[in-house]
N, C-alpha and C positions, 0 to 999 in steps of 0.2 A: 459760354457753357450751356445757358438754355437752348440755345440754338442747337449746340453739339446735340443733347440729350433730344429734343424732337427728331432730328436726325436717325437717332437708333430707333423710338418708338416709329416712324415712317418707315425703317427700314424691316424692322419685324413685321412690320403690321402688311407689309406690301410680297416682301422677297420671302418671308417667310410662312406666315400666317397665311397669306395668299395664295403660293405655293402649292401646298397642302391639298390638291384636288383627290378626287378618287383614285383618279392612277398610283399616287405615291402609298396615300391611307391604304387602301387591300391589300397589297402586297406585305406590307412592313405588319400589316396587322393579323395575313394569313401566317407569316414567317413568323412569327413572337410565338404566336397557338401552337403550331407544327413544335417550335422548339420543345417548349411545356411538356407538350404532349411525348414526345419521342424520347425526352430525358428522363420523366417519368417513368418511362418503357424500360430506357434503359437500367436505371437504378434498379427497380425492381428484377431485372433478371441476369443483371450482371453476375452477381454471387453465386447462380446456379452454374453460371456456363463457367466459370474462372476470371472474369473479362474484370479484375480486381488488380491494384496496385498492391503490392507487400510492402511493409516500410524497411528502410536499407538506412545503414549507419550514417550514411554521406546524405541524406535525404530530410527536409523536413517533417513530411507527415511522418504520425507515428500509430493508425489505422488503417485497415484494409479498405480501401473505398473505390467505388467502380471506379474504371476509366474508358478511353475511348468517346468521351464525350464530348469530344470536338465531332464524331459523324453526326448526332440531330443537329449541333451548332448550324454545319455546313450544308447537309439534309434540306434543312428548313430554310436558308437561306438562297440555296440556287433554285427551288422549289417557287418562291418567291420570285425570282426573278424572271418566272415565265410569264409573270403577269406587266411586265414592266415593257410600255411600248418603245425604249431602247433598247433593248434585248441584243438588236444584232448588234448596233458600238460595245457593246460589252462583253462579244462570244469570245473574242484573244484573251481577256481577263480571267472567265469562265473557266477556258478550257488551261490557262497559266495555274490558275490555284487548283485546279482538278488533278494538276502535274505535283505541286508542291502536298496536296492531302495523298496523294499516293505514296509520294517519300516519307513522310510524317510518320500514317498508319504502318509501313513495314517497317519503320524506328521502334513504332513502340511493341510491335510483334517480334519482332526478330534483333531488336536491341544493335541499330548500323554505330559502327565506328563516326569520329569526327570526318574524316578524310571523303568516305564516298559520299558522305551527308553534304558535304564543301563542294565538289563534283558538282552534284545535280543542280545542286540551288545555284551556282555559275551557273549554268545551260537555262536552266529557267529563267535565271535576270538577263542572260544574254536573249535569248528568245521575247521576255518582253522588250527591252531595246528596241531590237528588228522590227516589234510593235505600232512600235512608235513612243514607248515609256522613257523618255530623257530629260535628263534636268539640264536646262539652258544656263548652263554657268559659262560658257566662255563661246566665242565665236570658230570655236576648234571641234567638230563633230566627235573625233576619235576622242578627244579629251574628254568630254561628256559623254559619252557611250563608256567611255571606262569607269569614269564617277559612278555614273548610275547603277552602273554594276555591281561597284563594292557599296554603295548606299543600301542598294536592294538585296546582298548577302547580309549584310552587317544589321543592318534594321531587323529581318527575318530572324535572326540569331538573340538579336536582342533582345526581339519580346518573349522569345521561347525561354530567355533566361529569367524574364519575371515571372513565369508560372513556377514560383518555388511557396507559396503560400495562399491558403483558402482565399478565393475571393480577389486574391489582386491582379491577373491578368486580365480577368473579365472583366472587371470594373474599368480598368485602365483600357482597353479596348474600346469598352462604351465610348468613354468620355475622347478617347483618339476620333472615331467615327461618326462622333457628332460635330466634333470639330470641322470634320473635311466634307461632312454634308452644310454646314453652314457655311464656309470660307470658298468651295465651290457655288452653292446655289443647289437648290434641290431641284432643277432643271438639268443641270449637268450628268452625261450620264453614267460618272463615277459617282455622283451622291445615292443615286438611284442604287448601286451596288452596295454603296455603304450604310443606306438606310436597310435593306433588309439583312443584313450581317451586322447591325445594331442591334434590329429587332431582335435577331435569331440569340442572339451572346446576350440580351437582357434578358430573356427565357431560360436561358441556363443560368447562370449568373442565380437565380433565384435556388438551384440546388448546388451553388458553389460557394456559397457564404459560408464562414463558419459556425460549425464545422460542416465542413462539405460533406456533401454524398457522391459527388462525382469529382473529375476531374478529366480538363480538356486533353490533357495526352498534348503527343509532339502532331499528331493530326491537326488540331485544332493551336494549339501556337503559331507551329511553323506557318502555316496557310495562314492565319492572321494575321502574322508579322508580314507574311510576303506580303499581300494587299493590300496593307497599312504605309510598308514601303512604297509600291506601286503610286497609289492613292495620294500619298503625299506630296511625291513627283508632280501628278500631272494636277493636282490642285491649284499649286501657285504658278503654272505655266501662264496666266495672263501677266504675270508681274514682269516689271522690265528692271526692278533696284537688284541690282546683286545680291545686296544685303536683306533685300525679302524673297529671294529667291532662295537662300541659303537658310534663312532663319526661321523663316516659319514651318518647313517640313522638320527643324529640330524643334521647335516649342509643340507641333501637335504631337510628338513623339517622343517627348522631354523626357517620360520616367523610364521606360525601357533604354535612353541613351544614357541619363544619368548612374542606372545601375550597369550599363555594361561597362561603362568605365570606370566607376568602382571597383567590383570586381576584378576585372582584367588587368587593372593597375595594382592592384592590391596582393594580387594572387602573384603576376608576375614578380613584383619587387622581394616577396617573400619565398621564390624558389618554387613554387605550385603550380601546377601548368593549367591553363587559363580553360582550357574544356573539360577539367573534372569538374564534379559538382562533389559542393559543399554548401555549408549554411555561413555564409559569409554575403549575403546581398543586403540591401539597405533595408527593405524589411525584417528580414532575421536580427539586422543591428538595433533596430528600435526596440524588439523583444528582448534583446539582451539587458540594454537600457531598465527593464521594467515594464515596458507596454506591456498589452493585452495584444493578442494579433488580429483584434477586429482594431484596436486602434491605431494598430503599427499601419494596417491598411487605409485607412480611414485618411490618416496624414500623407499619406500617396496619391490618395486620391484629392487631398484639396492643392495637393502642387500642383498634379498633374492640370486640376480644372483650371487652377489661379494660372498656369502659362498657357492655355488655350484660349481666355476670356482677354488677356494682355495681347494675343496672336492677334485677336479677332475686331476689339477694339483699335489696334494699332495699323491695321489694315483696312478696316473702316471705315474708319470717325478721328481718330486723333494722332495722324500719324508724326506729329511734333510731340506733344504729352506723351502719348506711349511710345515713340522712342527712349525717354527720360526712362518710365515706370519698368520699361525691360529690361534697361542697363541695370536699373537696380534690383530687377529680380534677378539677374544672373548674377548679381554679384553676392545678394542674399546665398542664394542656391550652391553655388561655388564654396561659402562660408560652409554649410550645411555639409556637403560633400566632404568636405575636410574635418571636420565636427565629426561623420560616421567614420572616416577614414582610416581615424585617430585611433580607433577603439580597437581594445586588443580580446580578440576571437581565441575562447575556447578551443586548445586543442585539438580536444575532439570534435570540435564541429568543422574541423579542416582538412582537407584533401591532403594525401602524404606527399610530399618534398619531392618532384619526379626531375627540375630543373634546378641548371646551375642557379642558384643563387648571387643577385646584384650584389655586390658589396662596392658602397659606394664613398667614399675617405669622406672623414666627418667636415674638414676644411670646405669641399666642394659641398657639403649639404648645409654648412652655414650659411656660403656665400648665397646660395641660391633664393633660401628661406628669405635673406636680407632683401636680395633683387626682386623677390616677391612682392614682398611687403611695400616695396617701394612704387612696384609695378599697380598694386593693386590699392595703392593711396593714391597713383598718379591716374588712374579711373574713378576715385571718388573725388577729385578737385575736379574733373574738366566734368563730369555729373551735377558738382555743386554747382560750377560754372553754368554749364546750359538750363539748370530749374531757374539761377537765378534770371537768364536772358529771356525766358520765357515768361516770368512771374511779371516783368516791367518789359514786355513788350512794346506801349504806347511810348517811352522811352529812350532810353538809350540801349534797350535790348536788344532791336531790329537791329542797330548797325551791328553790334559786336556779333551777330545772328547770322550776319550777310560774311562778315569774315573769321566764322567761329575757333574753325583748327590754328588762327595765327595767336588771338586770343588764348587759347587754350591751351599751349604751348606756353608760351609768358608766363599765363599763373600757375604752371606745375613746376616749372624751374623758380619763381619765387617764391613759393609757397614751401614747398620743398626745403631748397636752402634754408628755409628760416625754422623750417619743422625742426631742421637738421641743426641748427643754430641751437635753437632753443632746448634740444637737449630729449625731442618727442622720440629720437630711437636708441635711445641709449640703455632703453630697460625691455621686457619683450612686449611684444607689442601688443597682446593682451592688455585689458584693463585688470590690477588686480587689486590696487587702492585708489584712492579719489584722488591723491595728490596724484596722481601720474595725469592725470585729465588737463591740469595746470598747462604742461608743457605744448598741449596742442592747440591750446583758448591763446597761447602766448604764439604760438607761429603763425597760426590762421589770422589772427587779428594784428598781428604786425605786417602782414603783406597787405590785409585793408589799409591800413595807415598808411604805407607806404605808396600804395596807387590813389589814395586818396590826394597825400600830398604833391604828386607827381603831377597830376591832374590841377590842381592849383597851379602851379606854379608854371605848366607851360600852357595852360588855355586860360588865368585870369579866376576861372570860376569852377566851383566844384558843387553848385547846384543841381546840375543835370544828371549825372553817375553816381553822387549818392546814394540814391535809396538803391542800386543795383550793387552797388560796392557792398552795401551796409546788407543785404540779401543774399550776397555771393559768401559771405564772410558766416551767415549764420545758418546756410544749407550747407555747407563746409565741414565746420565745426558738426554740426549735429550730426552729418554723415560718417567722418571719421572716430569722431568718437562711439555713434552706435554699432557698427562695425569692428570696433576693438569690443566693446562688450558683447560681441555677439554669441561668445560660447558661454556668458553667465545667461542670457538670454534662454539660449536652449536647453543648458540646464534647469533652467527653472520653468520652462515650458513642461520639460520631458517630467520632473520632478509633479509639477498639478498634476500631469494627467494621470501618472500613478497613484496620487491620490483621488483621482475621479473613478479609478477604474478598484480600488482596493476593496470595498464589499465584495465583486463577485470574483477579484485576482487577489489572493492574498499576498502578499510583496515574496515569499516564498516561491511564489510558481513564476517561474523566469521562465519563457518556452516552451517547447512541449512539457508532455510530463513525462520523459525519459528525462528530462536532465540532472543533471548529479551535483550534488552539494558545491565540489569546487567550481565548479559550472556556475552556481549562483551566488560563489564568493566573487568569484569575478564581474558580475555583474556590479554586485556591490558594491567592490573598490572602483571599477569605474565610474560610477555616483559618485564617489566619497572624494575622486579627485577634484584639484582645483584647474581653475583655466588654464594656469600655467602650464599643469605638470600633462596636461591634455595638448596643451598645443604652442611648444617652447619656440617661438619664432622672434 
């Protein structure tokens, strides 16, 4: 672990720290000023010209506050990129987002439909393609020209769906673009692009806090998203793992995916068609909760950092440990997503009913909830499994390491069975008393005993695999069970911060201050529920 950790201090100190010559400094530092400066401009004379959002029922904000404030974003950023002696690797790029801020700006002028908006951004991801923008997932060209296609609409869409609240696109931007100037190298010269479209979005970012005085428009999403989509592509193009080719353009892009399928899954299953806008995204959910919306944002932003910093060490330095630490944030993050899911959205903050509606027979929503539960226990045994292979490496870890997926297999069908034995899914799978904890200490530790004794009896000795039995048996247990508490967790997460944030949010003010009493009865009974009645599985 010393070793690992000089490793990172060498690696900042060289790749990064190093880096950092003149050429990169003036650009990112002309680009930050320009942004400053120009937002400034535009705040102040927005209001004169009209160049003002109106608040709208289906909409968050509930003031008149500039927009258009994706042009200094962008302004200031290609502006910047005259100074960067990659210039020409990055005029296809250039002239791609100069394509997508065109669509953007006559969205927010002229208010386009879903449809033509769908059109062009095709033609643009097709035309990056042709670029050369492809994500290497399979040895099929047309197969990868088509991914990357719907990657670089879907990404694009995505992020334009987190500008629903002060301050969180841009933040989340940031923390994307730092990601892919670090995971490329600031030599690369996509960092180069992304360092001064850093700069320029932490310039603004400073009149987008709340409460904002601008706001970036579909100008400055859209064209954000496209690049970020782009950027993400061609970041992990050295990687040869499928699974880093796959995974790391979803971890620097974690919260715009996470909310679009929220949303999209949410909206659709309840009859809502998936391109109206409404206050139904995971920020809005945290507000409903109780937050403040600097700290609904604030808890987006440390997702978003904590799966860029797991991207980055995992790619880095510890690509055995951070495999471990990522299964287990996405299995966190997934709990979470289902946690917001859960919650049942004011009326009026919901788009009206324009689809059929799933109606799905409760039998089939049992079974599945069951097949869930099962699926997603049988991911925290073969997790408890590999911390434990890794923990006694000098060991008997290395073998079971060398044939992990046979092992891994074995103890989720015994483990399992005995869960099932002992009686661990017979109630729901919430923790909502301590006796229910009993049942899982008895299946987890009876499949130790049993490979313990199994281990005796056909090799003589059971000196060797102990202490990894005796490891595997109690990263197990402690996983499964924090996992079943994980919605009293968040409630009592979400519950502090409401009381952190209660001098200057009085528990009264849920949301904007349009919202209506029933509006913040609902909040409340959602607090007031139990684990159960939040997530009967």
């Amino acid at each position: 672990m010393v070793l690992e950790l000089d490793q990172i201090g060498s690696f900042v100190q060289i790749s990064v720290l190093g880096g950092w010559d003149l050429q990169f400094i003036y650009p990112s530092l002309f680009a930050i000023a320009l942004s400053l400066v120009l937002t400034a401009l535009l705040v102040r004379i927005a209001p004169a010209r009209g160049w003002v959002v109106i608040p709208k029922h289906n909409r968050w904000n509930t003031r008149v506050v500039a927009q258009f404030g994706g042009v200094p974003i962008l302004l200031a950023t290609w502006s910047g990129l005259l100074f960067l002696p990659s210039l020409r690797q990055i005029q296809s790029m250039l002239l791609l987002t100069l394509g997508m801020a065109i669509l953007g700006f006559i969205d927010d002028v002229m208010g386009l439909g879903p449809k033509p908006k769908l059109v062009v951004q095709i033609l643009l991801a097709s035309l990056a393609v042709h670029f050369g923008v492809v994500h290497p997932l399979t040895h099929t060209p047309s197969l990868n020209a088509l991914f990357t296609v719907f990657w670089i609409v879907a990404i694009t869409n995505a992020f334009n769906l987190i500008d629903n609240i002060d301050g969180l696109a841009a933040g989340i931007g940031v923390i994307a673009l730092l990601q892919i100037v670090l995971l490329a190298g600031i030599h690369a010269p996509v960092a180069g692009f992304a360092l001064c479209l850093m700069t320029s979005l932490a310039g603004f970012l400073f009149f987008n806090v709340h409460p904002a005085k601008v706001f970036m428009g579909d100008v400055g999403s859209l064209t954000i998203g496209f690049f970020l989509a782009c950027a993400s592509v061609m970041t992990p193009s050295h990687l040869s793992s499928l699974g880093s080719v796959l995974l790391l353009p979803c971890l620097v892009l974690f919260i715009p995916i996470f909310d679009m399928l929220l949303v999209s899954i949410t909206r659709r299953l309840n009859g809502r068609a998936i391109s109206r806008g409404a206050r139904d995204h995971a920020s809005h959910r945290l507000v409903l909760l109780g937050l403040s919306e600097p700290q609904a944002v604030a808890i987006l932003y440390v997702v978003a950092f904590s799966a860029g910093v797991l991207a980055f060490c995992w790619e880095r330095f510890w690509p055995a440990w951070g495999a471990g630490f990522l299964s287990l944030f996405l299995i966190v993050a997934t709990l979470f997503w289902l946690y917001l899911a859960k919650l049942e959205i004011p009326e009026s903050w919901l788009s009206e009913s324009s689809v059929l509606i799933i109606n799905v027979p409760a039998f089939f929503l049992r079974t599945v909830s069951k097949l869930s539960v099962l699926a997603l226990d049988a991911a925290i045994i073969v997790l408890g499994l590999y911390f434990a292979c890794l923990s006694n490496r000098q060991n008997a870890g290395h073998l079971l390491l060398a044939q992990f997926w046979i092992a891994a297999v074995f103890s989720v069908v015994m483990k399992q069975t005995l869960l099932i034995a002992s009686g661990a899914y017979n109630s729901n799978w919430t923790l909502s008393r301590v006796r229910e904890i009993y049942p899982v200490l008895k299946g987890v530790l009876s499949a130790a005993l049993l490979v313990a004794l199994g281990w005796a009896i056909l090799s003589g000795s059971m000196a060797a695999p102990f202490i990894l039995i005796l490891v595997d048996a109690i990263f197990t247990s402690a996983l499964l069970l924090l996992t079943r508490a994980s919605m009293q967790f968040f409630d009592y997460a979400i519950a502090r911060a409401r009381l952190l944030s209660s001098p200057a949010h009085p528990a009264s003010e849920v949301g904007p201050r349009t919202v209506s009493l029933p509006e913040q009865r609902v909040a409340s009974q959602e607090m007031a529920k139990t684990s159960t009645e939040k997530w009967e599985m």
